[in-house]
N, C-alpha and C positions, 0 to 999 in steps of 0.2 A: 471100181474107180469112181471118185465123184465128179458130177458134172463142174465141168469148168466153164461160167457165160463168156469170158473171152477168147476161148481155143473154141476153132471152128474143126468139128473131128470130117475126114473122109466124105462120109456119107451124105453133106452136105454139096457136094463135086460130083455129082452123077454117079454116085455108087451106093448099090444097097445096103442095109446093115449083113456084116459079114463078110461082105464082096471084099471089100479090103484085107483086109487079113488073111486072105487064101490066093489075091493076083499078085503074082510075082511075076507075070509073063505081059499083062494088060491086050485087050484088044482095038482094033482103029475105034468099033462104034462106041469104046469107053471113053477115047481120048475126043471123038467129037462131041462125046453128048458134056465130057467137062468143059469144052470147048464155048458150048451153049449155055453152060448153067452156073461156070466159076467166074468169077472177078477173072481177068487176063491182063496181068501186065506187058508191054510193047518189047522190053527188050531186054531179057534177062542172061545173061550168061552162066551156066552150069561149069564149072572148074572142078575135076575130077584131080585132087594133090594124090598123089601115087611116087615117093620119091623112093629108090632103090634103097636096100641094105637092110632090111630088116632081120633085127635080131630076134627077137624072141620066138617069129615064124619064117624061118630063111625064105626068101624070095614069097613073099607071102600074098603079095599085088598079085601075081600072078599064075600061082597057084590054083589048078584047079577046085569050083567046089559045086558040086552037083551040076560036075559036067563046063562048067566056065569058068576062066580063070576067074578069081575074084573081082576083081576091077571092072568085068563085064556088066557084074550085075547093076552097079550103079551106071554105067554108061548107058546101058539100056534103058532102065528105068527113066533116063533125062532124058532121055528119045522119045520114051514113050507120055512126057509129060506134053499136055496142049499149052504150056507156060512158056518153053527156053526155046531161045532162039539160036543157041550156038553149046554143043558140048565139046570141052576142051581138057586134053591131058597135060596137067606140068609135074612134069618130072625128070629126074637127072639122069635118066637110064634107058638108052637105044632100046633096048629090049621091053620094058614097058611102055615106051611110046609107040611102039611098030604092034605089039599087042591092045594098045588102046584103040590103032588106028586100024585092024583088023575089026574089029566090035565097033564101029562106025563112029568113033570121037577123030575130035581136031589134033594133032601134036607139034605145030606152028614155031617151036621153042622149044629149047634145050634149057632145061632150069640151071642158074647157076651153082656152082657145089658151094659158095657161102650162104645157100639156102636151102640146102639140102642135108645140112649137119644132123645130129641128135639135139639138139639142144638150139638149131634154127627156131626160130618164130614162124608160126603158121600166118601170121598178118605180113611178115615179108614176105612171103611165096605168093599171096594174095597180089601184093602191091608191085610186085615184079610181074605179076599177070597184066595187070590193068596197065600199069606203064609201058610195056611193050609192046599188047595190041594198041597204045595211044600215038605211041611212036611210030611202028609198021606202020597201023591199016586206017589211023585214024578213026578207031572204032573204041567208040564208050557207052559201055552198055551201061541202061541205068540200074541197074542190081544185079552183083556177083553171089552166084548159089555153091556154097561151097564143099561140096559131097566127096566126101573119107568114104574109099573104098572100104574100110571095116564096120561099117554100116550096110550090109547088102539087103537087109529085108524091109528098108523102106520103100515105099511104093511111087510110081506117078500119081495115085492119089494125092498120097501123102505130100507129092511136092506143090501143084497144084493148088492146094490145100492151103499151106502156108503164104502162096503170091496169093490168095483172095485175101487173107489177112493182112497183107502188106497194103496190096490196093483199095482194101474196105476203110483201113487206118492210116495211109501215107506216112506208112511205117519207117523207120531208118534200118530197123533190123527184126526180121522173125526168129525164133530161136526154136530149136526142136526140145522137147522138153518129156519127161515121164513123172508121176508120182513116185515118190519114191518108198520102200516101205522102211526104210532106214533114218525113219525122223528124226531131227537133230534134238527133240527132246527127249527122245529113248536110246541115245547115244550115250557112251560111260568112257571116262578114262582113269587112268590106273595113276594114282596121285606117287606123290616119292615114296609115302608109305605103304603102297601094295594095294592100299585099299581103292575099289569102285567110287569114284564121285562122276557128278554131272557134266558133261563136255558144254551143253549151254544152262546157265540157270535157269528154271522156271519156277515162281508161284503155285501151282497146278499141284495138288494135293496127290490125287491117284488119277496115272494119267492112261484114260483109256482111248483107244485109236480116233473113234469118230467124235471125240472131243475136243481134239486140238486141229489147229491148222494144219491145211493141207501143204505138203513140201513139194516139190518140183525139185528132177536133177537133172543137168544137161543131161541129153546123152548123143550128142556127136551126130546126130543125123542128119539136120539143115541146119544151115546158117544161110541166111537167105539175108545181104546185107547191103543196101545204096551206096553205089560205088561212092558217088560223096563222101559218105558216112566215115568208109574205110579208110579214106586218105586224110579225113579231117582229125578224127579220133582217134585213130589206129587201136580198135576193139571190136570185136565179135558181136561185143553186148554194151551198147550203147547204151545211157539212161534213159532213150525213149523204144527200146525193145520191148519187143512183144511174143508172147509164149505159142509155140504149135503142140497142145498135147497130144501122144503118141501114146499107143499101149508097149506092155509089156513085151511082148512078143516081138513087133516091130525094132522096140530099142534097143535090141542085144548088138554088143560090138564085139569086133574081134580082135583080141592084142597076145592071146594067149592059145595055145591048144587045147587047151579047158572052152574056150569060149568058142575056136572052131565047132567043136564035137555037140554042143549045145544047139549053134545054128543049125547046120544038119541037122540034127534029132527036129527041130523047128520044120524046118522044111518039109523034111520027112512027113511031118502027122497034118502038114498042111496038104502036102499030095495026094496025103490016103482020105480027105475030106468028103 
């Protein structure tokens, strides 16, 4: 992967080269020594969206996977970050907020089902967060971290990581981010006539990898966004966002049983390390 000067990776947060990509578990002297060495923003709220019905992998939140239900792993990981000051489950379903709150998260609220649909907006689940604790507890945190349980192998590094970014830059929004090997100039589609043409133009004669610009694709792992931000623009990705690169390994999601059996296999060669 090529160095990126604006993504600050891991190992700048109190962790060795390597140490990231095999803690999945983290320990206190990690979370103190980030504690000591990263940017620390004051008050961050961690929102774990876990809404019920999932089709593709029934009951998939909570589902075990190497021993925890899924939903675990990022509830932990935001426990285990020296950034957040509050982990919280929204979701529409008894049974994932009583398992949130087993695995040490808040579950304060019952999401409502007009934002719990297929086809809801993830920025209303968000805004229905923030409104609620504004209304209850009088509590507004200055940046909501927005962690999809189908992300489990991001780290407290990795979260950590992106609030220095945020606090180095008085950022509106960090975005988790990977290279992707699927550049959008070696991309093809299939015109009316059958034939291969270019999905974007390029000039670029023969285009070889380390010749063209480098791509970034979200991949769902932080959204780390000023509560502001969210209510004024209603977007993940503001025009003053800022990128967290992630490796490969890290940004795997899970939306499929293709993509469960991957993570395992992950995990797995990460254990025998």
């Amino acid at each position: 992967m090529r160095t990126v000067p604006w993504a600050m990776p891991p190992m700048q947060c109190g962790t060795r080269p390597g140490d990231e990509a095999k803690d999945y578990t983290d320990s206190g002297r990690a979370r103190d020594a980030r504690k000591r060495i990263c940017f620390k923003l004051n008050n961050v709220l961690a929102l774990v969206t876990a809404r019920g019905g999932s089709k593709g992998i029934p009951g998939k939140n909570i589902k075990p996977l190497q021993g925890k239900p899924l939903l675990a792993w990022s509830v932990e990981t935001a426990k285990q970050s020296a950034s957040i000051a509050r982990v919280v489950i929204s979701t529409d379903d008894p049974e994932i907020a009583e398992v949130g709150r087993q695995w040490g998260a808040e579950a304060p609220f019952v999401r409502p089902q007009e934002f719990a649909a297929d086809a809801s907006s993830h920025i209303d689940v968000l805004v229905h967060a923030i409104e609620w604790f504004a209304s209850n507890e009088g509590y507004r945190p200055e940046y909501v971290l927005t962690l999809q349980p189908t992300s489990p192998l991001r780290t407290a590094a990795d979260i950590d990581a992106a609030c220095a970014i945020a606090e180095a830059n008085d950022a509106d929004a960090v975005i988790g981010v990977e290279e992707t090997h699927h550049h959008p100039y070696l991309v093809r589609k299939v015109g009316a006539d059958g034939r291969l043409d270019q999905f974007i133009s390029t000039d670029i004669e023969y285009l070889r990898r380390q010749d063209i610009p480098a791509a970034f694709m979200i991949n769902g792992a932080i959204f780390l966004n000023r509560r502001e931000s969210l209510l004024r623009d209603g977007t993940f990705e503001p025009a003053s966002a800022y990128p967290y690169v992630m490796p490969p390994d890290r940004s795997l999601q899970i939306d499929t049983p293709w993509d469960w059996f991957l993570v395992e296999k992950v995990m797995d060669t990460h254990r025998g390390e």
